[in-house]
C-alpha positions as CSV (number, residue, x, y, z in Angstrom):
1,X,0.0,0.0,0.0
2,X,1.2,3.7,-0.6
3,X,0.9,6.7,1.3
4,X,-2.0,9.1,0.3
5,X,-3.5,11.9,1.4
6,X,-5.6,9.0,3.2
7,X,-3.6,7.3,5.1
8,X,-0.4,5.8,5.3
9,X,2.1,3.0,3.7
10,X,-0.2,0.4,6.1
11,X,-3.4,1.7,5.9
12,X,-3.4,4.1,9.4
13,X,-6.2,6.7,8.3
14,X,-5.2,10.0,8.2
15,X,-6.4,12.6,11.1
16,X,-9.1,14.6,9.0
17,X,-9.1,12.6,5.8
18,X,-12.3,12.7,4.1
19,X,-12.9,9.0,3.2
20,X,-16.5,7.6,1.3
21,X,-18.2,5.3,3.8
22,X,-17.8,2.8,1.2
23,X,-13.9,2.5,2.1
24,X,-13.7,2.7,6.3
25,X,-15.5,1.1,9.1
26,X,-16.3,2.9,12.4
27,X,-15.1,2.2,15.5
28,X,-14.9,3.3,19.6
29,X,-12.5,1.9,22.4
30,X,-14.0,0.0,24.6
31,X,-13.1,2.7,27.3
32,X,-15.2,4.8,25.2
33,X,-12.1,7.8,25.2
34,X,-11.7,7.3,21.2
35,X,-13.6,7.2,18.2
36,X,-12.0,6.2,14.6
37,X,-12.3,4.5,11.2
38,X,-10.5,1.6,9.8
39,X,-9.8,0.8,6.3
40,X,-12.0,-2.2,4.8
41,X,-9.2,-4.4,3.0
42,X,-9.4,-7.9,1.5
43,X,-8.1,-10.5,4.1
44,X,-5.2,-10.9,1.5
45,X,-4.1,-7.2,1.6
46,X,-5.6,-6.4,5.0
47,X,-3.0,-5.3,7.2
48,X,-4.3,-6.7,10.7
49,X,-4.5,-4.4,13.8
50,X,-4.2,-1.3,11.2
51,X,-6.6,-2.4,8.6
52,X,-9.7,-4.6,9.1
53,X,-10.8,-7.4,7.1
54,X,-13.4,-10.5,8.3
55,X,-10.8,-12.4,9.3
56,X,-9.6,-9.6,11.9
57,X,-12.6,-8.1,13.0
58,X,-13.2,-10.2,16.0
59,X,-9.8,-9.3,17.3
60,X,-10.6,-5.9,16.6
61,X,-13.9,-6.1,18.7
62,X,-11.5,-7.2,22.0
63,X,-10.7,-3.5,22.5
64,X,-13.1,-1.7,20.5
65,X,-16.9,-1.5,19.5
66,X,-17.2,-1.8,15.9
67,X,-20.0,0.2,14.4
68,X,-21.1,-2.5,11.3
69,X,-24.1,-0.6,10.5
70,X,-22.6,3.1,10.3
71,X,-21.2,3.1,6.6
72,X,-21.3,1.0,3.6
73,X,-18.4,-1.0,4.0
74,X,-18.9,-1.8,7.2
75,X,-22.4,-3.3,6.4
76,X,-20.9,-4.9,3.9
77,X,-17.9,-6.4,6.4
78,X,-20.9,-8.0,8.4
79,X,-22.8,-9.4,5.4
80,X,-19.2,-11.0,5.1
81,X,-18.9,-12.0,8.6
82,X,-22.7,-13.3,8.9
83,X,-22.5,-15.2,5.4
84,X,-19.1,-17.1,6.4
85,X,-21.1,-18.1,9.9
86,X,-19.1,-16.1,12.4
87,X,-21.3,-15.1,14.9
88,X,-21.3,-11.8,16.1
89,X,-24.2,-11.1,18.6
90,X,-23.2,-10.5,22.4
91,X,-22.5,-13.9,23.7
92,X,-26.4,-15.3,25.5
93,X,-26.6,-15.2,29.3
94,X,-25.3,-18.4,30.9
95,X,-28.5,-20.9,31.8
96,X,-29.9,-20.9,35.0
97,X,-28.9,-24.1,37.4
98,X,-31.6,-25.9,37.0
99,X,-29.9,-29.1,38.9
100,X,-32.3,-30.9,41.3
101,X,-32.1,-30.6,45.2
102,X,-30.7,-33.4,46.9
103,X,-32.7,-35.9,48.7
């Protein structure tokens, strides 16, 4: 990848680029002190932790909220994710105990 006016050699958006929401997925730390966007890449030329790609973006949701349904690509990056069966719903509440009393 080369630098633009973007982002850089490895896909680190620029501070105030102006991207198309069909290139960049939205994202917020966990600690909710940042907001940013990602570049969508291919999972060959995604570079991971910098770029995202469906083979990343779980590891990206660790530290970060990842906002699928704000722009294009990143509805498109969970059509991905949901077609290729990688579940991405809050994990379910564990089930209640439901083991007999004794006696």
């Amino acid at each position: 990848m080369k630098r633009t006016k973007t982002h850089d050699e490895y896909g680190a958006v620029a501070e105030g680029a102006t991207l198309s929401g069909n290139t960049y997925v939205s994202l917020r730390s966990r600690e909710g002190t940042a907001c940013g966007r990602v570049l969508l890449m291919t999972p060959q030329k995604c570079n991971h932790g910098i770029t995202i790609c469906e083979r990343c973006a779980d590891s990206w949701e660790i530290d970060h909220v990842v906002h699928y349904a704000r722009t294009a690509a990143g509805r498109a990056l969970r059509e991905r994710l949901d077609h290729n069966g990688r579940d991405t719903a809050p994990a379910a509440p564990p089930a209640p105990d439901v083991t007999p009393p004794p006696g």
